[in-house]
N, C-alpha and C positions, 0 to 999 in steps of 0.2 A: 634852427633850421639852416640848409644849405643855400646862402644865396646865389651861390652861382649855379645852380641846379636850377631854381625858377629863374634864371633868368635865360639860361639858356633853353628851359622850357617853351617862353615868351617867344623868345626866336626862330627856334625851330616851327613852331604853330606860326609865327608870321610869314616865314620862309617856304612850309605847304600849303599857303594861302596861296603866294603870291604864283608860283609855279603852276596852280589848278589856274591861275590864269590865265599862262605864258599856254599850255596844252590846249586851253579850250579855246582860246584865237587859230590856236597852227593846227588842230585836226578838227575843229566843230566850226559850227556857226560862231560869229562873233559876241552873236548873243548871249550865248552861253558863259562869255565870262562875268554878265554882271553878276547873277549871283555871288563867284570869288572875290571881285570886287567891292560888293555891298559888305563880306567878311573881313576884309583885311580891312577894314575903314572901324569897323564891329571890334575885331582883335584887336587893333590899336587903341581903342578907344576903353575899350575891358580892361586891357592887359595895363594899362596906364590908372584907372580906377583901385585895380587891383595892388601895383604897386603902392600908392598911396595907402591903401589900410594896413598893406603890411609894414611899410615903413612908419606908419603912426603908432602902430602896437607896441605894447610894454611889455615886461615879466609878466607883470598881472594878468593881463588882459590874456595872457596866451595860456594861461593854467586854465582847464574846466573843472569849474564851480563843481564840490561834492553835490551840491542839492540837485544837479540837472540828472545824473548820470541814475 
């Protein structure tokens, strides 16, 4: 797999996270950005989960089992 492809993945999903937030302060109620806020705290929080299993994986583990398929 490409790491730098997921990672730049990770960032760009953080980066229009954090933007839907910068927008919804400067043309909406302020309210409106916690939901983006509640997300980027979400994204970081995943995207960091997520690194962990991929960095834990092996050859093995990334082959699918004939028996599932």
């Amino acid at each position: 797999m490409n790491y730098k492809r997921k990672a730049m993945t990770f960032i760009v999903g953080v980066q229009q996270t954090a933007l839907s937030v910068t927008l919804a302060i400067t043309y909406f109620d302020p309210m409106s950005a916690i939901p983006p806020a509640i997300l980027i705290v979400w994204t970081t929080v995943f995207g960091t989960l997520i690194a962990t299993v991929w960095k834990n994986r092996t050859k093995e583990t990334k082959k699918i089992p004939v028996d599932i398929i």
